[in-house]
C-alpha positions in Angstrom: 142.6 110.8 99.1 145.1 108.2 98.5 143.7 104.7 97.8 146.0 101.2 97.8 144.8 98.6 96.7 146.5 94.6 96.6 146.0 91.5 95.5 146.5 87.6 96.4 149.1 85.5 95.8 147.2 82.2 94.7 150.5 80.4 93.9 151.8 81.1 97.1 149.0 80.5 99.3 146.9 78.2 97.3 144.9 77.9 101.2 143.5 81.0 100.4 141.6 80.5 97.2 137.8 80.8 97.7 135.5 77.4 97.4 131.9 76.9 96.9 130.2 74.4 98.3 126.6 72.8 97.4 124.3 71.4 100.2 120.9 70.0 100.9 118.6 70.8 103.8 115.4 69.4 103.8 112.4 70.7 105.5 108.8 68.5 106.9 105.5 69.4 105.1 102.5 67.9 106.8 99.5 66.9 104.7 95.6 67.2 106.1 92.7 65.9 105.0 89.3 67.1 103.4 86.3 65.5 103.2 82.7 66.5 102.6 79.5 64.6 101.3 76.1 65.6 98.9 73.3 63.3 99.3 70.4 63.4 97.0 66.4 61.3 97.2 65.1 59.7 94.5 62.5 62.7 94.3 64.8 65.4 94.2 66.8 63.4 91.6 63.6 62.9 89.0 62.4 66.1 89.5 65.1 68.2 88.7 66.1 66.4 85.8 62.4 66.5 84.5 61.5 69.9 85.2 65.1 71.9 85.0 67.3 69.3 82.9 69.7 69.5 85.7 71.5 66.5 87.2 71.8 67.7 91.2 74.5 64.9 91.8 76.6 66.1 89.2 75.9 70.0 90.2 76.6 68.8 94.0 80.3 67.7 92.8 80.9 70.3 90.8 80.1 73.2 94.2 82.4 70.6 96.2 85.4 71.0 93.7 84.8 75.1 93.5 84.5 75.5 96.8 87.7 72.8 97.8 89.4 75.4 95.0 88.0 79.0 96.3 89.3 77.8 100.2 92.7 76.9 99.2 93.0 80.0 97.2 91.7 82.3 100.0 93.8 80.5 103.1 97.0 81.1 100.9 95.8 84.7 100.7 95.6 84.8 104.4 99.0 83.2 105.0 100.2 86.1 102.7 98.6 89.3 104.2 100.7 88.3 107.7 103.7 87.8 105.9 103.5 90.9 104.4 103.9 93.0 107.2 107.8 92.8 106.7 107.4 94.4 103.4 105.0 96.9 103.7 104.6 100.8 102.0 101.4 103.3 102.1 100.0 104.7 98.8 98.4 108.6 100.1 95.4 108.6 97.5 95.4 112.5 98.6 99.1 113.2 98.2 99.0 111.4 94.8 96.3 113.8 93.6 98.4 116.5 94.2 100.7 115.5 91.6 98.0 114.8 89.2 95.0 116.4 87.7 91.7 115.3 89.0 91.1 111.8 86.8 91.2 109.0 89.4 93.5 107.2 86.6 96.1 109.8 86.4 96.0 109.5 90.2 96.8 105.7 90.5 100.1 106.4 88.0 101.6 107.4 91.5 101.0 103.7 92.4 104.2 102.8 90.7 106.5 104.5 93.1 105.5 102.1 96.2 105.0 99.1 93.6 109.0 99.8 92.6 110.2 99.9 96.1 108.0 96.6 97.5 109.2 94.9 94.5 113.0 95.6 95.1 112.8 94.9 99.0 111.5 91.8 98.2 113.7 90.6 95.1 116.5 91.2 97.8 115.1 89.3 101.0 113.8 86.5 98.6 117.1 86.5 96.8 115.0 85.5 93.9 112.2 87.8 92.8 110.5 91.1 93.0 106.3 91.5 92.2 104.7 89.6 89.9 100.6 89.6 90.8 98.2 92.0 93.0 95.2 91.1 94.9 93.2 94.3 95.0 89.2 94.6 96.7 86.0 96.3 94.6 87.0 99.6 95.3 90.7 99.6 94.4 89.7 97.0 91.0 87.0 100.0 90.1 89.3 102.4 90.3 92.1 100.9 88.0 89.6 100.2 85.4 89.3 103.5 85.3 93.2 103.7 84.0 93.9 104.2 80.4 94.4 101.7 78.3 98.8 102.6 78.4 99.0 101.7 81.9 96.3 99.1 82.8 95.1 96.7 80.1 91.6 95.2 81.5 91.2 91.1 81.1 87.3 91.9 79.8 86.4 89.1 82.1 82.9 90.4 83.6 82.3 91.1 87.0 81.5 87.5 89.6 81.6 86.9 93.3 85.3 85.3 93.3 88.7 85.2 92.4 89.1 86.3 89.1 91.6 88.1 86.8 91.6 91.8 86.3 94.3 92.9 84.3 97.5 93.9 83.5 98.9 96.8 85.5 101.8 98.8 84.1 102.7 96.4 81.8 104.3 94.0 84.4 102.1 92.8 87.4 98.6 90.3 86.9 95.8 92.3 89.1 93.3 90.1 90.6 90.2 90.6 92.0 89.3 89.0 95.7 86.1 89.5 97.7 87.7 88.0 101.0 90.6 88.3 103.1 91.5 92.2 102.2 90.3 94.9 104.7 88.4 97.6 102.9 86.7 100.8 103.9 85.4 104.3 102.4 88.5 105.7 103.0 91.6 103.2 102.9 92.4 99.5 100.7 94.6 97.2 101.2 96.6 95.9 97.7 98.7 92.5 98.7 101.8 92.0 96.4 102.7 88.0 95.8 105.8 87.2 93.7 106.0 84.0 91.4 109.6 82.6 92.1 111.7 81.3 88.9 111.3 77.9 90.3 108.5 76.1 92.4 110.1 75.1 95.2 111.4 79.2 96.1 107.3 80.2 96.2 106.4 82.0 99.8 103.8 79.6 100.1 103.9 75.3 99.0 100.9 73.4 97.6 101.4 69.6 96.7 98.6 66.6 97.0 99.5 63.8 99.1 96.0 62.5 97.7 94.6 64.4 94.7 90.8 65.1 94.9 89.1 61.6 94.9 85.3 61.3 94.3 83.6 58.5 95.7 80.0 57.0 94.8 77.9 56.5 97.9 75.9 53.3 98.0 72.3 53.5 97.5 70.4 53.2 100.9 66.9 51.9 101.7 65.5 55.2 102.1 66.9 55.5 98.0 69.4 58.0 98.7 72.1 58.7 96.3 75.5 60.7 97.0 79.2 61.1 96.6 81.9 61.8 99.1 84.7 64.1 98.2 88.2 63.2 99.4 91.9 64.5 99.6 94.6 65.1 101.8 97.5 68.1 100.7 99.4 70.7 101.9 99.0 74.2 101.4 102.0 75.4 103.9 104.3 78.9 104.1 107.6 77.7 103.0 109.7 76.9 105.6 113.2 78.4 103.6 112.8 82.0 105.5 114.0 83.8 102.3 111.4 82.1 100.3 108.6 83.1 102.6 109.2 86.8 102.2 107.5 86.7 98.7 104.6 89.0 100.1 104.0 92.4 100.1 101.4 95.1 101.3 100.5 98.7 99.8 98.1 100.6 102.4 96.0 102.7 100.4 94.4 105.8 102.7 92.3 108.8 102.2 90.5 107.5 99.2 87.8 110.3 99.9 
């Protein structure tokens, strides 16, 4: 084949020289509110610092803030496993094995293949990034730690009911542990694949605090009841730039028996 190839004049047609231009468009995030209150007697106050040592007013703020933490964590996790149905692969537990021998970690090496291809699709519809963390439920998490120590590096943080780190999976993606949200059964996981963008404002989904976490002493009644409320308004919202909100992915894990 012949090719021809030819080039532009600049000199001559200075019209024709490419520009670049910068712009701004700006997008509406709307903060809500959350509130919540703990209420203690003068009984239950005395006693439980006489018999257990324990202060229940402090304890009562300190389940406020976990929780106020646990359910902004979990709705972003929701917001993500919908998004993630643009960007989604299925891991064959059974096919895998057929390339490995029998070891349930040799098994999950396959893993890489659809991590490889989620991660590309979505460093080119996000412009920006590929993978960078995994949610995973007990039975996928049980299954990594079963990995050796070359391809998934434990966090040695023991076992509780949240969120909590993992690991590190093939050197490059954080694996966290979630008891929510994920759809799990004997035979089939679900793994969701979140990217961390190179700057904040390019994450799939935006936090900010219009009103950061406020406690607020409660007046002693008549009856002698003592409490706090618990205040703050934010925004925990799927980012609006559509590029930017395809930073989720999904792995469908099937025949796990």
């Amino acid at each position: 084949p012949v090719t021809v190839e030819g080039f532009i004049d600049y000199e001559r047609e200075p019209a024709l020289t490419p520009e670049v231009i910068s712009a701004v468009e700006t997008y509406s995030l709307f903060a809500k509110p959350w509130r919540a209150l703990t209420r203690q007697t003068i009984d239950t106050r005395t006693q439980m610092v006489n018999e257990l040592g324990l202060d229940p007013y402090s304890e009562s703020v300190i389940a406020i803030q976990g929780q106020f933490a646990n359910e902004r964590h979990y709705d972003v996790l929701r917001k993500g496993l919908r998004l993630a149905a643009l960007n989604k692969e299925i891991f064959d537990y059974s096919t895998a094995s057929g390339h490995q021998d029998n070891a349930r970690g040799e098994v999950w090496r396959d893993l890489c293949y659809q991590l490889g291809v989620v991660s590309q699709r979505m460093a080119e519809d996000t412009m920006n990034h590929g993978v960078t963390h995994l949610y995973v439920s007990k039975r996928v998490a049980a299954q990594l730690l079963s990995m050796p120590a070359d391809t998934f590096v434990p966090s040695g943080i023991a076992a509780r009911p949240g969120i909590y780190r993992l690991g590190r999976l093939f050197g490059q993606y954080e694996v966290y542990y979630t008891p929510k949200v994920l759809t799990e059964t004997a035979t089939s996981s679900q793994i969701l694949c979140v990217g961390r963008a190179t700057d904040v404002g390019r994450n799939p989904v935006v936090l900010g605090d219009a009103v950061a976490p406020t406690i607020i002493p409660l007046a002693v009644n008549g009856d002698l009841r003592q409490g706090a409320g618990f205040y703050a308004r934010n925004f925990t919202c799927v980012n609006p730039h559509d590029p930017s909100a395809r930073g989720f992915g999904l792995i469908e894990v099937t025949n796990m028996d």
